[in-house]
C-alpha positions as CSV (number, residue, x, y, z in Angstrom):
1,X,-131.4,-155.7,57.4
2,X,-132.1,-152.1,57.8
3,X,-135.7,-150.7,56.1
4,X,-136.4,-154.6,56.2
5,X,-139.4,-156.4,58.4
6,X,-140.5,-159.7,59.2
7,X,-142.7,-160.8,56.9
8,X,-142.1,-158.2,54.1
9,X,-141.2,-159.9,50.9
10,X,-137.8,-158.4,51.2
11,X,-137.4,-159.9,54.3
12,X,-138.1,-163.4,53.0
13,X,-136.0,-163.1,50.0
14,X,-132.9,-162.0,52.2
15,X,-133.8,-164.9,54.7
16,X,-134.4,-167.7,51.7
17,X,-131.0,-166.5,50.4
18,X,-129.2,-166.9,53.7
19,X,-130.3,-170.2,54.7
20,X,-128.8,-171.1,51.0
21,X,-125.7,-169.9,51.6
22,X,-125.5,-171.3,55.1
23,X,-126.5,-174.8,53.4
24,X,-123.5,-174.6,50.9
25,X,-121.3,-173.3,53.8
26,X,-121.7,-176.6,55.7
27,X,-121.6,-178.7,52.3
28,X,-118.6,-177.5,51.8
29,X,-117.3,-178.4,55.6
30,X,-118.8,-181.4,55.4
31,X,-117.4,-182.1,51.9
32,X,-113.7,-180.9,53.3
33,X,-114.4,-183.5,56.2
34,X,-115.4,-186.8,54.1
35,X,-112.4,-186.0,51.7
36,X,-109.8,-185.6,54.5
37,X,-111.2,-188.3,56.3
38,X,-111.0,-190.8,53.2
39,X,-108.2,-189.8,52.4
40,X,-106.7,-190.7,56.0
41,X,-108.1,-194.0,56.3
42,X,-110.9,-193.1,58.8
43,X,-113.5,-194.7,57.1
44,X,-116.4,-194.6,59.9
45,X,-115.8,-190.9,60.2
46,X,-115.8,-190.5,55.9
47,X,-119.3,-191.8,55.8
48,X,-120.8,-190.2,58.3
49,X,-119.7,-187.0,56.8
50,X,-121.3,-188.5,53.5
51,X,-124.5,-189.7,55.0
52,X,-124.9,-186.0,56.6
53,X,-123.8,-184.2,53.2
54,X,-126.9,-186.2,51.4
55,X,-128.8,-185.2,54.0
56,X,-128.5,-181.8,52.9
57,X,-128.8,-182.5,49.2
58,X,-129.2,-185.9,48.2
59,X,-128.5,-185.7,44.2
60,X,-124.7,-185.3,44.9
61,X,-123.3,-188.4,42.6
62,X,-120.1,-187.7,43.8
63,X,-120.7,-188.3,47.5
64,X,-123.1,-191.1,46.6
65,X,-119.8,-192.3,44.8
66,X,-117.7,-191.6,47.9
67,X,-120.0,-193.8,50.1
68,X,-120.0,-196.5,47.5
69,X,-116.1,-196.3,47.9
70,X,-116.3,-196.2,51.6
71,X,-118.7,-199.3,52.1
72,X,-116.6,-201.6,49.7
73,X,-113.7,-200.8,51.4
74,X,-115.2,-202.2,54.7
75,X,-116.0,-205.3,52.8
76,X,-119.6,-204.7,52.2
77,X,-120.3,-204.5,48.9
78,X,-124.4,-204.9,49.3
79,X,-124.3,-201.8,51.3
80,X,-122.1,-200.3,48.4
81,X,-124.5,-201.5,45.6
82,X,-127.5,-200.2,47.7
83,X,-126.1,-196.8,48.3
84,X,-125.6,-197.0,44.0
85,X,-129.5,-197.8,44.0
86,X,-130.6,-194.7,45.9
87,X,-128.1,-192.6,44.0
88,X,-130.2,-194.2,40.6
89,X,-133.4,-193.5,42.8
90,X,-132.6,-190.0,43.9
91,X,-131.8,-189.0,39.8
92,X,-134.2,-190.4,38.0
93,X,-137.6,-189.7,40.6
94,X,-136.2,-185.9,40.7
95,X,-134.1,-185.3,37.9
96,X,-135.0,-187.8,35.4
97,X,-131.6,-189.0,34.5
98,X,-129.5,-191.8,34.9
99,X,-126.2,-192.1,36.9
100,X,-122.9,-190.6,35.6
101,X,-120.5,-193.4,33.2
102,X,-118.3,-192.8,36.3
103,X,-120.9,-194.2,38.8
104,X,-121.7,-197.3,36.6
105,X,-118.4,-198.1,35.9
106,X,-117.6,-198.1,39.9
107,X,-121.1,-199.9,40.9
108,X,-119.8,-202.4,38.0
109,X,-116.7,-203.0,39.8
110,X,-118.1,-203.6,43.1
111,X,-120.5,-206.4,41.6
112,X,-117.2,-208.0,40.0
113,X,-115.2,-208.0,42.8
114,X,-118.2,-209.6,44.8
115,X,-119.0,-212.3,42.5
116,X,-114.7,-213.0,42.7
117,X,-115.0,-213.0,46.3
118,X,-117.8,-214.3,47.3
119,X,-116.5,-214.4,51.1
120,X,-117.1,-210.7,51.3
121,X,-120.8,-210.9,50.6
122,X,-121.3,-211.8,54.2
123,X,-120.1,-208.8,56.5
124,X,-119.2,-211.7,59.4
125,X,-116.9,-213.4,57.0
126,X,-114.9,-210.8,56.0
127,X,-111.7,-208.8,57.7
128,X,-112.9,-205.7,59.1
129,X,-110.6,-202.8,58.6
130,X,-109.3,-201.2,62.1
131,X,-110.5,-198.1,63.6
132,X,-108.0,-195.2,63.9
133,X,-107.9,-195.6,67.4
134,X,-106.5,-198.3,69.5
135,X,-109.4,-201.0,69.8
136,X,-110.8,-204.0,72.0
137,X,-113.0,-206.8,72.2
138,X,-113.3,-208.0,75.8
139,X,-114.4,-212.0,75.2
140,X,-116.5,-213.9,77.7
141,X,-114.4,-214.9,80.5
142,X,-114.8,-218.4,81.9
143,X,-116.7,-219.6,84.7
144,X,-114.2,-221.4,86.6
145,X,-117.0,-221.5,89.7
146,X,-118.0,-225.0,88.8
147,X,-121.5,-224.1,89.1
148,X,-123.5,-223.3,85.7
149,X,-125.9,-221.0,87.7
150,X,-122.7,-218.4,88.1
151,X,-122.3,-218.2,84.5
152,X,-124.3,-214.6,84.9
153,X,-121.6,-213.3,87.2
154,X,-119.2,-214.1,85.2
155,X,-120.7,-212.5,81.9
156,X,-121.7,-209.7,84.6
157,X,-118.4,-208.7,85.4
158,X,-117.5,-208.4,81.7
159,X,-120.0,-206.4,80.9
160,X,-118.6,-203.7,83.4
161,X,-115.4,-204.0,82.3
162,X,-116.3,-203.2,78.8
163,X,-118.1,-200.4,80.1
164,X,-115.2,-198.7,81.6
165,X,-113.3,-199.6,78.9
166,X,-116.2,-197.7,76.6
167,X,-115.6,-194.7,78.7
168,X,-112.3,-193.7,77.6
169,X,-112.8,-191.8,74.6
170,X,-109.7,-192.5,72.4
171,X,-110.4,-196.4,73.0
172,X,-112.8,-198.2,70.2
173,X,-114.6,-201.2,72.5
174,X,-116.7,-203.9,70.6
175,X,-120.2,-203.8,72.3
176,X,-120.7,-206.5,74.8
177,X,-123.6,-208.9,72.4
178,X,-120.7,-208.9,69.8
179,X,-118.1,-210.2,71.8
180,X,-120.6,-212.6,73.4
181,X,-121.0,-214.6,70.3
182,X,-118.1,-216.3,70.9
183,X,-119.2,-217.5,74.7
184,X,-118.3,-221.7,74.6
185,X,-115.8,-221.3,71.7
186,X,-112.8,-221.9,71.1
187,X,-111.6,-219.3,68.3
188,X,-108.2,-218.0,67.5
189,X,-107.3,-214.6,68.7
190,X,-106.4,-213.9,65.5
191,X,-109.2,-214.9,63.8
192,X,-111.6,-212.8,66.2
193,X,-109.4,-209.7,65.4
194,X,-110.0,-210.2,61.7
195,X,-113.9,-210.5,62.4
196,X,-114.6,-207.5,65.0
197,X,-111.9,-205.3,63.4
198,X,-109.5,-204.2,66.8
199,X,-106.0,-205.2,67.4
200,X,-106.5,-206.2,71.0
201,X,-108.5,-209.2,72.7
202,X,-108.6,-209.3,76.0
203,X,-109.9,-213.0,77.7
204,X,-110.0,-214.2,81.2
205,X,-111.8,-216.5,84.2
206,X,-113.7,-215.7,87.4
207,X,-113.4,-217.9,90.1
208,X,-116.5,-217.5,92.7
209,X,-116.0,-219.4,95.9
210,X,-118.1,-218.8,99.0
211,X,-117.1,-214.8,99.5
212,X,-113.6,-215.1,97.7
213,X,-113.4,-214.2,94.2
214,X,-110.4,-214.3,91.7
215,X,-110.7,-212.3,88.3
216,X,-107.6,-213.9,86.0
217,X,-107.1,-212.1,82.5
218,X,-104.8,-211.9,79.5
219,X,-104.4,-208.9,76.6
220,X,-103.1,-210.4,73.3
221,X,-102.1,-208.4,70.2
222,X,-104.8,-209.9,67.6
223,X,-102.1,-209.2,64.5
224,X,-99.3,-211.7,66.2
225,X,-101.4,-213.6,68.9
226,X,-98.4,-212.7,71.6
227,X,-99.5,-211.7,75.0
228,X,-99.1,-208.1,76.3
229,X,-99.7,-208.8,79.6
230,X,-101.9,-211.0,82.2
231,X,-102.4,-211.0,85.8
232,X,-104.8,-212.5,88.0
233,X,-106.6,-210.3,91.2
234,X,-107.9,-212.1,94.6
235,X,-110.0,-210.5,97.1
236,X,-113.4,-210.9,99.2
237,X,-117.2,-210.5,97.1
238,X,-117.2,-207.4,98.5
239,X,-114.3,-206.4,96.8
240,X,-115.6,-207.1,93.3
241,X,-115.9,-203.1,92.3
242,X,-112.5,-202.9,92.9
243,X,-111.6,-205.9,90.9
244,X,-112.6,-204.7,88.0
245,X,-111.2,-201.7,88.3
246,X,-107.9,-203.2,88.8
247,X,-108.1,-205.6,85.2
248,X,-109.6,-202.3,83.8
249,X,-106.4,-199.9,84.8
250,X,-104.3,-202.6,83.8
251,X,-105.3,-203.3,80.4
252,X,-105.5,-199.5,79.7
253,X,-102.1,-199.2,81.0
254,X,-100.9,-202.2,79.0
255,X,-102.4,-200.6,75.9
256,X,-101.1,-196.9,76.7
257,X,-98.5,-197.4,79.1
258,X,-98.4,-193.3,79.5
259,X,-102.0,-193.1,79.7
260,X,-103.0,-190.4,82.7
261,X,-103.9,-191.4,85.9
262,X,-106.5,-189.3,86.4
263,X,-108.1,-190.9,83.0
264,X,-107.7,-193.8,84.5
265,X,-109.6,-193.2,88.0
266,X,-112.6,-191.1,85.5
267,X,-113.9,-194.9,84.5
268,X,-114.0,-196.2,87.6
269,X,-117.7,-196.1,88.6
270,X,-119.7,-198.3,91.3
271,X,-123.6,-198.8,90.1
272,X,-124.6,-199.4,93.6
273,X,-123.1,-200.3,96.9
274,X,-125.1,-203.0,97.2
275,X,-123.8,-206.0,96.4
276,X,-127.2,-208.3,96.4
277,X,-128.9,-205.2,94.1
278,X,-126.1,-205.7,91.7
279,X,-126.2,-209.4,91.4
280,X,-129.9,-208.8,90.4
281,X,-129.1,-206.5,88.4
282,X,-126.7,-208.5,86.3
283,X,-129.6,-211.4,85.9
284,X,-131.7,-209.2,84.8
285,X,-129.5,-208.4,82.2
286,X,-129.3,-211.6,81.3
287,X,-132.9,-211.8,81.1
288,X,-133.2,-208.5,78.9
289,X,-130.2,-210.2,76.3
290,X,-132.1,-213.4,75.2
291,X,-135.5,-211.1,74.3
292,X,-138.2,-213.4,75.0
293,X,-141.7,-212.9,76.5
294,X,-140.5,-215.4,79.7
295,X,-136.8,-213.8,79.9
296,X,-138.0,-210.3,79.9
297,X,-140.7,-211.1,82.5
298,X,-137.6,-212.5,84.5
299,X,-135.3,-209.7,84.1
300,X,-137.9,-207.3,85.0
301,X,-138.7,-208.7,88.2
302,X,-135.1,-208.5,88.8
303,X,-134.5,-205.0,87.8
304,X,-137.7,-204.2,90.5
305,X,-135.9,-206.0,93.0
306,X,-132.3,-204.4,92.5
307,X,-134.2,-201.3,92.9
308,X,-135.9,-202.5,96.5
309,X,-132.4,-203.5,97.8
310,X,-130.9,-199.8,96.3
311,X,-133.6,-197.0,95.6
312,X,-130.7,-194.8,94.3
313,X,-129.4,-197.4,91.4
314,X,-130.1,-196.1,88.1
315,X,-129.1,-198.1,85.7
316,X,-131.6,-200.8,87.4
317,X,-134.7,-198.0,87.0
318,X,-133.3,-197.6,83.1
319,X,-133.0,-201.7,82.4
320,X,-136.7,-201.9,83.9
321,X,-138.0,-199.1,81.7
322,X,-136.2,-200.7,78.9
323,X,-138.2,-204.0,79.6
324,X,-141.2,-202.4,79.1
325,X,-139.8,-201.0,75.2
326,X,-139.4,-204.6,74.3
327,X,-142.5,-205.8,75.7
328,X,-144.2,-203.2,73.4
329,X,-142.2,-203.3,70.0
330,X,-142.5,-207.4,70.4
331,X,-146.6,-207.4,70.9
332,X,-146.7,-208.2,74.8
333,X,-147.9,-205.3,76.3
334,X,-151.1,-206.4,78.7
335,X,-152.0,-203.2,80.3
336,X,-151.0,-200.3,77.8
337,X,-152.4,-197.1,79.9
338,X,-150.5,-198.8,82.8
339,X,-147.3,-199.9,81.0
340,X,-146.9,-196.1,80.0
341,X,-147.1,-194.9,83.3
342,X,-145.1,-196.7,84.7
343,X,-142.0,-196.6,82.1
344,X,-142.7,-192.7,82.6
345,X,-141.8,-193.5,85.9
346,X,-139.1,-195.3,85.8
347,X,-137.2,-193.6,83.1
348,X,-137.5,-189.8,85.1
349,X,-136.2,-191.7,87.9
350,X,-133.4,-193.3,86.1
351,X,-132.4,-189.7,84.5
352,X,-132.5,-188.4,87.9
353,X,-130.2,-190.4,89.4
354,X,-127.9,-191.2,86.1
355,X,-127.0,-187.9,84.9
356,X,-123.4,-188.7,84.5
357,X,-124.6,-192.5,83.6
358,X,-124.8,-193.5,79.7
359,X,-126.9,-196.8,80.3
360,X,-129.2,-195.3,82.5
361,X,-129.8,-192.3,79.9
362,X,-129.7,-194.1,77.0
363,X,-132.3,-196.6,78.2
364,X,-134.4,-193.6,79.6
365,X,-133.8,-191.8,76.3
366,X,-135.6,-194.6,74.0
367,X,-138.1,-195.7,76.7
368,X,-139.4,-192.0,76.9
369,X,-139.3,-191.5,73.3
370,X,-141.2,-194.7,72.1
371,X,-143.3,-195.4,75.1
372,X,-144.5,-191.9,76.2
373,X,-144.0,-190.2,72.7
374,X,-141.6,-187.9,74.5
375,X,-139.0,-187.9,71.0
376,X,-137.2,-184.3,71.7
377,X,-136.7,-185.4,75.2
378,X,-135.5,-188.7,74.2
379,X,-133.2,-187.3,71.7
380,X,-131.4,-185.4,74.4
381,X,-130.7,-188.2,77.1
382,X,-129.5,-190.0,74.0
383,X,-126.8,-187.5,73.2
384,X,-126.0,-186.9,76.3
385,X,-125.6,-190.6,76.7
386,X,-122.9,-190.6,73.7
387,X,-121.4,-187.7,74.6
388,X,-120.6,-189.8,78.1
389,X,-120.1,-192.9,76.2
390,X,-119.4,-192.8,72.6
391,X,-118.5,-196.1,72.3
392,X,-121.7,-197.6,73.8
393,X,-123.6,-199.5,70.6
394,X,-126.9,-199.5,72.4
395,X,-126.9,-195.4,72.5
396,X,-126.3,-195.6,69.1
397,X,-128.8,-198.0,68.0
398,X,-131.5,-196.2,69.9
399,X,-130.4,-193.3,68.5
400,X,-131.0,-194.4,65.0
401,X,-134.5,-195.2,66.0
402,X,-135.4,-191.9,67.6
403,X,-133.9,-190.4,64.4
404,X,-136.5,-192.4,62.1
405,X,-139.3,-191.1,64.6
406,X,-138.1,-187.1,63.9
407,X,-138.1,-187.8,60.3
408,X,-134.2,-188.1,59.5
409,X,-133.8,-191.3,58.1
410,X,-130.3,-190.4,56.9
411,X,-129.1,-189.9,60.1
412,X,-131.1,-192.8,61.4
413,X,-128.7,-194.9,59.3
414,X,-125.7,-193.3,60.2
415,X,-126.6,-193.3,63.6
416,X,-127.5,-197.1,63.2
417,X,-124.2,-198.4,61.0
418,X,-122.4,-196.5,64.1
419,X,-123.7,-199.2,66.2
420,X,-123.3,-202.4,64.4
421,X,-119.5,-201.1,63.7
422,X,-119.2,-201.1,67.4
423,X,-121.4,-204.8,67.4
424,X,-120.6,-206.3,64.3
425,X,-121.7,-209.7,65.2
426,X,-124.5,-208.5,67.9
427,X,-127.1,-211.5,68.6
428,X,-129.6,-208.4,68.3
429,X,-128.5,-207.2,65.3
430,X,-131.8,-207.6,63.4
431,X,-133.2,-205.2,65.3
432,X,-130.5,-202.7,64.2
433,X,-131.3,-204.1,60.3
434,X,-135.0,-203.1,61.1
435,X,-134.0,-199.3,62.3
436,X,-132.4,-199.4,58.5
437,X,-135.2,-200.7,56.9
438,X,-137.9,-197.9,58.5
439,X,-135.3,-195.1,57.3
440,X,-135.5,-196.4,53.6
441,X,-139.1,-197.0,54.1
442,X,-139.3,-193.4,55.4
443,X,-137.4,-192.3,51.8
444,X,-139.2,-194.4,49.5
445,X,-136.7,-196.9,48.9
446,X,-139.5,-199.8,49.3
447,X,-136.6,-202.3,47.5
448,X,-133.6,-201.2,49.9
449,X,-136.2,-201.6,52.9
450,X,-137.7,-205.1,52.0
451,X,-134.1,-206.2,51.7
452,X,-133.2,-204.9,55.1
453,X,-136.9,-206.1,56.5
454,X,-135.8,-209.6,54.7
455,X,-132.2,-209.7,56.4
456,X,-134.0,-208.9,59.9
457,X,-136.5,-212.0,59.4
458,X,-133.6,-214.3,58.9
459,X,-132.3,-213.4,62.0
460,X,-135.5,-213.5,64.2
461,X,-138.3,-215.0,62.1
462,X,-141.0,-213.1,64.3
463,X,-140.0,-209.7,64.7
464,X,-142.6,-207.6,64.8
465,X,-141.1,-204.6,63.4
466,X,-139.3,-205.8,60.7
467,X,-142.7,-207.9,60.0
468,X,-144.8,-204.2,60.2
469,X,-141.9,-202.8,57.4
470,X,-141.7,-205.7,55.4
471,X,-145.2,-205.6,54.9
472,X,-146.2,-202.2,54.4
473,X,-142.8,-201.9,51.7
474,X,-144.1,-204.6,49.7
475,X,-147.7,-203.4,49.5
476,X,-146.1,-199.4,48.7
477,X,-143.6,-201.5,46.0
478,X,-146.4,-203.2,43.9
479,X,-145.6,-206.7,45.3
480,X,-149.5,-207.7,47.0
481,X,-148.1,-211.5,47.6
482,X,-145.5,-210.9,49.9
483,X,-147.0,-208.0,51.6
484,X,-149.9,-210.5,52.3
485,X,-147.7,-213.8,53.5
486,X,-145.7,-211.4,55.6
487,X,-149.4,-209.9,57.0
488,X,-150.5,-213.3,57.9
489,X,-147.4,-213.7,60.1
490,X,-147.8,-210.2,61.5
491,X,-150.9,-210.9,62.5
492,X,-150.2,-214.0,64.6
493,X,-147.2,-212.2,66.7
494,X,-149.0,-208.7,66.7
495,X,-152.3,-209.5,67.3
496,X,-153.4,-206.2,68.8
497,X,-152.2,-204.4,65.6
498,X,-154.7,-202.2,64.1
499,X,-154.4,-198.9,62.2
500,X,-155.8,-197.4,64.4
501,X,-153.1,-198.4,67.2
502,X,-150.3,-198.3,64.2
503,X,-148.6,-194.9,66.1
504,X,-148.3,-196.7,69.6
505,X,-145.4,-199.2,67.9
506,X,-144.0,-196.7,66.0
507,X,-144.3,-193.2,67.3
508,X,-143.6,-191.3,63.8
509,X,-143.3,-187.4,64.3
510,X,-144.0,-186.3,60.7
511,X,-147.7,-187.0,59.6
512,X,-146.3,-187.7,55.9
513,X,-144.2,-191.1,57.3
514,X,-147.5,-192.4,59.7
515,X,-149.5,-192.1,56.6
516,X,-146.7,-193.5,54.6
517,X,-146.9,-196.7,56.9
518,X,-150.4,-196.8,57.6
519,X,-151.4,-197.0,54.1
520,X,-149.0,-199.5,53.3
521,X,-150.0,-201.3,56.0
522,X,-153.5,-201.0,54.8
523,X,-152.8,-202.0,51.2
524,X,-151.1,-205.3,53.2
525,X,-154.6,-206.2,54.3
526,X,-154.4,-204.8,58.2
527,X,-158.0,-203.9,59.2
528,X,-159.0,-200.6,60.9
């Protein structure tokens, strides 16, 4: 460094060669990582190690042959075979070659053993391997009330066990929309550990009668089906905090019998004190789940009116900001000037009063990035949300989208396949399949992000974002027909969509990926 100042040539030279030699440096701990982690079994952790190592250079055939490894043996070969069609993408666009015998030969195999099995084509069908960690799904219990209308409390009191559960780190916990899909079914233990990939279930009943409550539950081992323990906990409505904190310390002390007890006491957590704000609160969860135009309306009134009865519950303030996201990405904003404002509002409040609270900061992380534009900030709540809760799928999922908004569509994926590993079967899935489809958009993978767009529409036939990337991909990919059907259909549940307005549903960072979108959008046929 000495004799050398900034912005001398030699100065530049030294700096250009540094920043290479950091770059190799962390390829070579990240290359270290993937191996040891492959090698271990710890598949999650393998390809996230991958995904960030082609980050840094994406025309490494051997980690693109690593990944290929990694997603068949998760039994998902179409993720395999398209990680094999960026690897051809990646060396033929900048290198002008083809893939390596080696690569052919394995992307070969994977198409074999698919066509053999055709089972494994679809990821719900097939046996998902176990994490390294012990690992949950918490089912719906049942509503033993006799009244439909308590079905929310019931699913409400689930949903906070699975967030204490989420909590302890060394737990994996299947995200609460996964587990749901098995509410009114009768399904083998067994079979539901095969599907979500843990080794424990836990099931149960609530019981709601006048101001008693009784919480009854049951942990099975999902390899034999034998129960590991089951209780059942009485007390007064007011009690119900303590309720679940009870079936919580029990299960993790069925699981780890040693388990601290000061581990223990770190998840317990009361949202509010008010029981008639939390009731609320749990319909409008309910509300925000089923993602229509009259259930968000519902669930945001609700959220309001948790907040009246508690103005210190933030979660409630982070839901009702999170209202206002869906409104927007789904074409229902009214008032958009007013509608930013006010999920400004909300989400400082929620991170002011949830700083040690995931689902307050997580909401208030993507509201602030999509709504207000606010990406750096969001990115932050969103860590800081995972570093509280790393098993909370919506963090992760939010996380991927704020990723394709900075520009990093690699880690937009990785963030992304984080969360449907924790949701496998989640009923909003799609919208996890569209984050995936924007990040190969974003990379020029049109034909990796019209199949992603494709696999979104099957699951919500409207979706507006998928509909804005299915579009635009197929104009960019030469294919004018179905860029204009899926316009026509864009049109009628995005009516507001312009090109001008394109950056208000998708808040891109880099000018590059909005004129990326725009001008596929434009070739689609959306007018100015």
């Amino acid at each position: 460094m000495e004799g050398l100042a900034v912005g001398e040539a030699g100065f530049e030279q030294w700096l250009a060669s540094e920043r290479e030699r950091f770059r190799l440096l962390i390829g070579r701990i990240y290359t270290r990582l993937m191996e040891g982690a492959e090698h271990s079994g710890m598949v999650e952790e393998a390809l996230t190690y991958g995904l960030k190592l082609l980050s840094l250079d994406p025309l490494q055939e051997h980690v693109h042959r690593a990944l290929m490894r990694l997603y068949a043996a998760q039994g998902r070969p179409d993720a395999a075979l398209s990680q094999y069609e960026r690897c051809r993408h990646e060396l033929s666009t900048q290198l002008g070659v083809l893939p390596a015998a080696e690569t052919e030969d394995l992307a070969r195999s994977i198409r074999a053993s698919r066509r053999a099995s055709p089972a494994t084509v679809k990821h719900a069908e097939g046996a998902l391997p176990l994490p390294d960690k012990p690992s949950i799904a918490v089912l719906p219990f049942e509503n033993m009330s006799g009244e439909a209308e308590q079905e929310y409390f019931a699913d409400g009191i689930v949903e906070e066990i699975i967030t204490a559960l989420s909590r302890i780190r060394w737990l994996f916990v299947i995200a609460r929309n996964s587990s749901f899909t098995y509410k009114g079914r009768a399904v083998d233990v067994r079979q539901i550990g095969r599907e979500q990939g843990v080794r424990y279930v836990l099931e149960g009943s609530v019981r709601k009668a006048g101001n008693r409550i009784r919480i009854a539950g049951q942990l099975v081992d999902a390899s034999t089906g034998l129960q590991l323990w089951a209780d059942r906990f009485d007390g007064e409505i007011a009690d119900v905090f303590d309720l679940q904190d009870r079936v919580t310390a029990n299960v993790v002390g069925a699981i780890a019998p040693k388990l601290e007890q000061a581990e223990i006491a770190r998840v317990k957590n009361k949202p509010t004190e008010s029981l008639d704000a939390y009731d609320h609160y749990l319909r409008g969860m309910a509300g925000l789940h089923q993602w229509t135009r009259e259930t968000n309306e519902e669930g945001r009134l609700h959220f309001y009116r948790a907040i009246e009865l508690d103005p210190n519950f933030a979660a409630a303030y982070g839901m009702a900001a999170r209202c206002y996201s869906q409104r927007r990405s789904s074409g229902w904003t009214t008032d958009a000037e007013e509608e930013v404002a006010e999920t400004v509002r909300l989400a400082r409040r929620a991170t002011e009063l949830g700083r040690d609270n995931a689902d307050a900061l997580s909401a208030a992380g993507l509201s602030l990035a999509y709504i207000a534009g606010e990406v750096d900030e969001g990115a932050v709540l969103l860590e800081r949300a995972l570093a509280l809760n790393p098993n909370l799928a919506w963090a992760w999922y939010f996380s991927g989208w704020v990723k394709v908004y900075l520009g990093d569509p690699e880690a937009a994926i990785s963030d992304t396949a984080r969360a449907m590993r924790l949701s496998p079967h989640d009923i909003h899935i799609f919208n996890m399949q569209t984050v995936v489809a924007y990040a190969h958009l974003l990379s020029g993978r049109f034909n990796d992000a019209i199949a992603w767009a494709e696999m979104a529409l099957r699951g919500r036939s409207g979706h507006a974002s998928a509909l804005r990337v299915l579009a635009a991909s197929s104009a960019l990919s030469g294919r004018p027909e179905q860029a204009r059907k899926a316009m026509t259909r864009l049109r009628e549940v995005n009516p507001a969509l312009r090109l001008s307005n394109v950056s208000e549903y998708i808040p891109l960072r880099r000018a590059k990926d909005l004129r990326l979108l725009t001008d596929g959008l434009r070739q689609a046929g959306l007018p100015e």
